[in-house]
TIRO-2110 file (N, C-alpha, C; in Angstrom, 1 decimal):
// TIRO-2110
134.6, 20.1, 157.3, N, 1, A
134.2, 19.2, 156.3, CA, 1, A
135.4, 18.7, 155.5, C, 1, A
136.3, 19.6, 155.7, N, 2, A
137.4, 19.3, 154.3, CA, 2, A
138.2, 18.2, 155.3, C, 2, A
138.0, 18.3, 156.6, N, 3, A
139.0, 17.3, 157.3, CA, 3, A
138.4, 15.8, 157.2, C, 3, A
137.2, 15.9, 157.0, N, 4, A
136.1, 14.5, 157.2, CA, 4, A
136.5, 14.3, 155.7, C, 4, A
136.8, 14.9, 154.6, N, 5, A
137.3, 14.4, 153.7, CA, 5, A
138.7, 13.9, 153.3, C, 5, A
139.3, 14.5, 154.4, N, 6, A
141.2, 13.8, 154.0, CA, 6, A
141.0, 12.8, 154.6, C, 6, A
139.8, 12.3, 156.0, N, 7, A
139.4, 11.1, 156.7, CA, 7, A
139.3, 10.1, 156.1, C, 7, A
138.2, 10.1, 155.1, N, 8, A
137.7, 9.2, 154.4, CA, 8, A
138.6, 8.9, 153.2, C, 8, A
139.2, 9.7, 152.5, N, 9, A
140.3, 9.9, 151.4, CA, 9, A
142.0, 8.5, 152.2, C, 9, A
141.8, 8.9, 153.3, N, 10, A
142.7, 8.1, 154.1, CA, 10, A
142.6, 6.3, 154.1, C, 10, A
141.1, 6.3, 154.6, N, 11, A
140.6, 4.9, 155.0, CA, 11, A
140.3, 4.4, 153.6, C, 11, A
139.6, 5.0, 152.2, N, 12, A
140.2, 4.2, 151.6, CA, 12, A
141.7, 4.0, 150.2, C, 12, A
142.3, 5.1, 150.9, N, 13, A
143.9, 4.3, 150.9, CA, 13, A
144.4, 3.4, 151.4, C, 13, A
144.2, 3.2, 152.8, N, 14, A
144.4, 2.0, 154.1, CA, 14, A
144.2, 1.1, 153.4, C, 14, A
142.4, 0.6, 152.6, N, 15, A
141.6, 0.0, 152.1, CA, 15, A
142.3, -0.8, 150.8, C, 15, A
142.9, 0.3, 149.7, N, 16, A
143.3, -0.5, 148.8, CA, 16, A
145.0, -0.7, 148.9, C, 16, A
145.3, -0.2, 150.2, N, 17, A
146.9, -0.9, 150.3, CA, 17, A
146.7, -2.3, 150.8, C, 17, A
145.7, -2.7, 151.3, N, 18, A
145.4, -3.9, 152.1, CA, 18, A
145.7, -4.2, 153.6, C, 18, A
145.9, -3.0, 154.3, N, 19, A
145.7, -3.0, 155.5, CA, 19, A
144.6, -1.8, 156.4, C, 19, A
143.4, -2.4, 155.9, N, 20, A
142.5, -1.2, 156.3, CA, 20, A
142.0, -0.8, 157.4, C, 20, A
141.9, 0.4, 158.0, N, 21, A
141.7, 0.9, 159.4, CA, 21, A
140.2, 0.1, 159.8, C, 21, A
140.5, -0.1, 161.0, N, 22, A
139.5, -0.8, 161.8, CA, 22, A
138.8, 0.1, 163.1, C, 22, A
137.4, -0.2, 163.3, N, 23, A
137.0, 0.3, 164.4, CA, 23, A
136.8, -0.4, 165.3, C, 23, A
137.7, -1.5, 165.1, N, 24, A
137.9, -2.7, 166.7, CA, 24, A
138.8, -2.3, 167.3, C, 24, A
138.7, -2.3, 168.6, N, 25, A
139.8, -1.9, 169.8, CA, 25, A
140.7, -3.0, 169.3, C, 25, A
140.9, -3.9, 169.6, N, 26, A
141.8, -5.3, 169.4, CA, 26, A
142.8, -4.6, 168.1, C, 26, A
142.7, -4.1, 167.5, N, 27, A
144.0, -3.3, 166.3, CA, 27, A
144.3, -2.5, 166.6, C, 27, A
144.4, -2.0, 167.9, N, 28, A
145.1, -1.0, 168.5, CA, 28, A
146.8, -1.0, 168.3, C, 28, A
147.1, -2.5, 168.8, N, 29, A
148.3, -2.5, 168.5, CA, 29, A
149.0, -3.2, 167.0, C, 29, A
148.2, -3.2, 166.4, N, 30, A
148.9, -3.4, 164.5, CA, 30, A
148.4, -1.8, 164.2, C, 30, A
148.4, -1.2, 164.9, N, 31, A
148.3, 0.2, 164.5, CA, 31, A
147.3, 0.8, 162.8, C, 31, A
146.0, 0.1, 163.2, N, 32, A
145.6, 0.3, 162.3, CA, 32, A
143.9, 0.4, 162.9, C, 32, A
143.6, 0.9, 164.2, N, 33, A
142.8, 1.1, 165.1, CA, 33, A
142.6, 2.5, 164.6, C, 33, A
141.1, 2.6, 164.2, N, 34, A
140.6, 4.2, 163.3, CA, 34, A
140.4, 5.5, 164.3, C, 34, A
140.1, 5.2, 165.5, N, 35, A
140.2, 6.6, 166.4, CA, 35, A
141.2, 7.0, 166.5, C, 35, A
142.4, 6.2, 166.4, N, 36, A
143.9, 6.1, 167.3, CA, 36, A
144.2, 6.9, 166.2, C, 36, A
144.0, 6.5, 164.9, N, 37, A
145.2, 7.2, 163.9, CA, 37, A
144.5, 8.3, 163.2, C, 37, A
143.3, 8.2, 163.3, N, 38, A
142.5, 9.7, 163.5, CA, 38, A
143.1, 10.9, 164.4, C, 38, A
143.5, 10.5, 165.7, N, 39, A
143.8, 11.3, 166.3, CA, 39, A
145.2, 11.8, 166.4, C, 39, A
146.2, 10.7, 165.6, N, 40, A
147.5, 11.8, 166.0, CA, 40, A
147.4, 11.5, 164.7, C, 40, A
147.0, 11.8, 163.2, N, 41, A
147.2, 12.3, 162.0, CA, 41, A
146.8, 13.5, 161.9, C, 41, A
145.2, 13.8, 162.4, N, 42, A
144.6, 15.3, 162.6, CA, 42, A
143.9, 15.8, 163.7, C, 42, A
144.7, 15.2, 164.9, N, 43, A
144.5, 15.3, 166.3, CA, 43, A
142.7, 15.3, 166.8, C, 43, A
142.4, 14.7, 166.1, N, 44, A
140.7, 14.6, 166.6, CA, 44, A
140.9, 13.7, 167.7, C, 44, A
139.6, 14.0, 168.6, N, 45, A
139.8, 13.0, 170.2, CA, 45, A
139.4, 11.5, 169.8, C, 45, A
139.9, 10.5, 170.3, N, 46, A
139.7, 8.8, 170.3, CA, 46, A
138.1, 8.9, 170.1, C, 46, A
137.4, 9.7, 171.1, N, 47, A
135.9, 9.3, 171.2, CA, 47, A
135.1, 10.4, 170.1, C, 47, A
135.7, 11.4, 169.8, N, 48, A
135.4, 11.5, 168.5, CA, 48, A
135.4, 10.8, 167.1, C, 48, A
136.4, 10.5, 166.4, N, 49, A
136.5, 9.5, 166.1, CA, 49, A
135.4, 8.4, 165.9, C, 49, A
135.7, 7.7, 167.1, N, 50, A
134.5, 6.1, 166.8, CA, 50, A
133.4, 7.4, 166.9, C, 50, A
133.0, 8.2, 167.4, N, 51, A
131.4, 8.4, 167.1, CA, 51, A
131.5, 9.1, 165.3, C, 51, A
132.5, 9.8, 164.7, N, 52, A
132.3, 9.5, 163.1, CA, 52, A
132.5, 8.6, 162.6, C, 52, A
132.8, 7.6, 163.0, N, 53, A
132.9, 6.6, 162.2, CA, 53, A
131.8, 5.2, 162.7, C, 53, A
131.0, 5.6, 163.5, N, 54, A
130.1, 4.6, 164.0, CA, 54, A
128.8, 5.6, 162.9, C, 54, A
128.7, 6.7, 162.6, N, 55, A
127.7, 7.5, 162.0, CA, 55, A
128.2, 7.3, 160.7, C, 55, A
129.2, 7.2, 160.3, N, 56, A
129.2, 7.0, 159.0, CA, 56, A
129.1, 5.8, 158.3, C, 56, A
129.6, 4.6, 159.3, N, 57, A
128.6, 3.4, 159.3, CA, 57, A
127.2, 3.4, 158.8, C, 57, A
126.9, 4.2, 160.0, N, 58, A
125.3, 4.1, 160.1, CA, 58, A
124.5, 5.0, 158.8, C, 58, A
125.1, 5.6, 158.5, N, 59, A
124.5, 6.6, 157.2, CA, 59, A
125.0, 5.9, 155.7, C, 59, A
125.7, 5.0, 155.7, N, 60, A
126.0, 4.0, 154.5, CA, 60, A
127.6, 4.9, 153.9, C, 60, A
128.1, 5.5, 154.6, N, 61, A
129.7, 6.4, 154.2, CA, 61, A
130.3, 5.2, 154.4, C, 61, A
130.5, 4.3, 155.6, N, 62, A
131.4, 3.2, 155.8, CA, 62, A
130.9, 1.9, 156.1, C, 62, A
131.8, 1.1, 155.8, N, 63, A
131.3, -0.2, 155.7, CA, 63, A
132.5, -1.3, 156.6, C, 63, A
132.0, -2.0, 157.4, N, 64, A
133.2, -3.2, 157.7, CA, 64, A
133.2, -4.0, 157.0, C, 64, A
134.1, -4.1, 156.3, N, 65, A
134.1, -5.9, 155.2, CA, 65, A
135.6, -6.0, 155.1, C, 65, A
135.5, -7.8, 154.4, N, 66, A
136.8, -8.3, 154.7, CA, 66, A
137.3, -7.8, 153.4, C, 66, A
138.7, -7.3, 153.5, N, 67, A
139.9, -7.1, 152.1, CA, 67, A
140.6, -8.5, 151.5, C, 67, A
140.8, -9.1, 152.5, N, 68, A
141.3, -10.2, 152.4, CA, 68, A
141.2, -11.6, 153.0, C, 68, A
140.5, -12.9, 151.8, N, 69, A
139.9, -13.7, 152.2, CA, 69, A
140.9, -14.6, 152.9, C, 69, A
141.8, -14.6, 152.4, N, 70, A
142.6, -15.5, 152.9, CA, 70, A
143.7, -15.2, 154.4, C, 70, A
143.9, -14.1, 154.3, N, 71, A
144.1, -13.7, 155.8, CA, 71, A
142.7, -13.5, 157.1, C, 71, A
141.3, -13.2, 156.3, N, 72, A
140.9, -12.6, 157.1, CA, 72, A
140.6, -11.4, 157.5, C, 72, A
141.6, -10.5, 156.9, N, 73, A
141.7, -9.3, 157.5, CA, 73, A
140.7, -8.4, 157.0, C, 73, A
140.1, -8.1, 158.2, N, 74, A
138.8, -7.0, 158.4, CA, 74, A
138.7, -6.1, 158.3, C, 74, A
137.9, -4.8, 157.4, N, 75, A
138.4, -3.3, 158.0, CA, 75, A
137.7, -2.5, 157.3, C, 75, A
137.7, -1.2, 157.2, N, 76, A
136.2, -0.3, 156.8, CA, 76, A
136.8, 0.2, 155.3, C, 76, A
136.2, -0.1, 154.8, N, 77, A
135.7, 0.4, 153.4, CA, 77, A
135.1, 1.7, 153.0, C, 77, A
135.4, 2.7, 152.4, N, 78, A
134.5, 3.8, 151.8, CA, 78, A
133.6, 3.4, 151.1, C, 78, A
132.3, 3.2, 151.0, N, 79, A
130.8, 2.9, 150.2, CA, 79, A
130.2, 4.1, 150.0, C, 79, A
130.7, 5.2, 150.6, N, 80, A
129.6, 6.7, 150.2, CA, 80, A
130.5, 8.1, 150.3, C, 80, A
129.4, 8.3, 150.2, N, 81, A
130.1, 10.3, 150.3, CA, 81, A
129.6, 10.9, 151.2, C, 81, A
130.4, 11.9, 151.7, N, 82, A
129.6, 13.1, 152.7, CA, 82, A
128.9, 14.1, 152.2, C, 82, A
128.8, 14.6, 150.8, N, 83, A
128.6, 15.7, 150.2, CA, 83, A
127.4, 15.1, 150.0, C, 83, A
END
């Protein structure tokens, strides 16, 4: 649990630096692709990964929205808690 919390503690830092982790494959290479940097930060597997972060989606923990209207730039937001 304490790691699902440095997780989320992470994405939204990403979040308010303005380049927030994404669960689209296509950001793989701006290096801001959320399984990818899940797994060589605290070595969890790629497909672990998208399935917490597709669940935490789905449980209202994360959210995709845009940070920046003017770029565009897309990417997951913290909206909840795990506790």
């Amino acid at each position: 649990k304490e790691v699902c919390r440095q997780v989320l503690r992470a994405i939204g830092e990403a979040w308010s630096s303005g380049r927030p982790w994404s669960p689209k494959v296509q950001t793989r290479d701006e290096g801001r692709y959320a399984p990818r940097v899940m797994a060589s930060r605290w070595s969890i597997a790629p497909e672990t990964g998208a399935r917490m972060i597709e669940e935490w989606q789905i449980n209202g923990v994360l959210a995709f929205e845009m940070v920046d209207r003017k770029t565009k730039m897309m990417g997951l937001k913290v909206t909840g808690s795990i506790d």
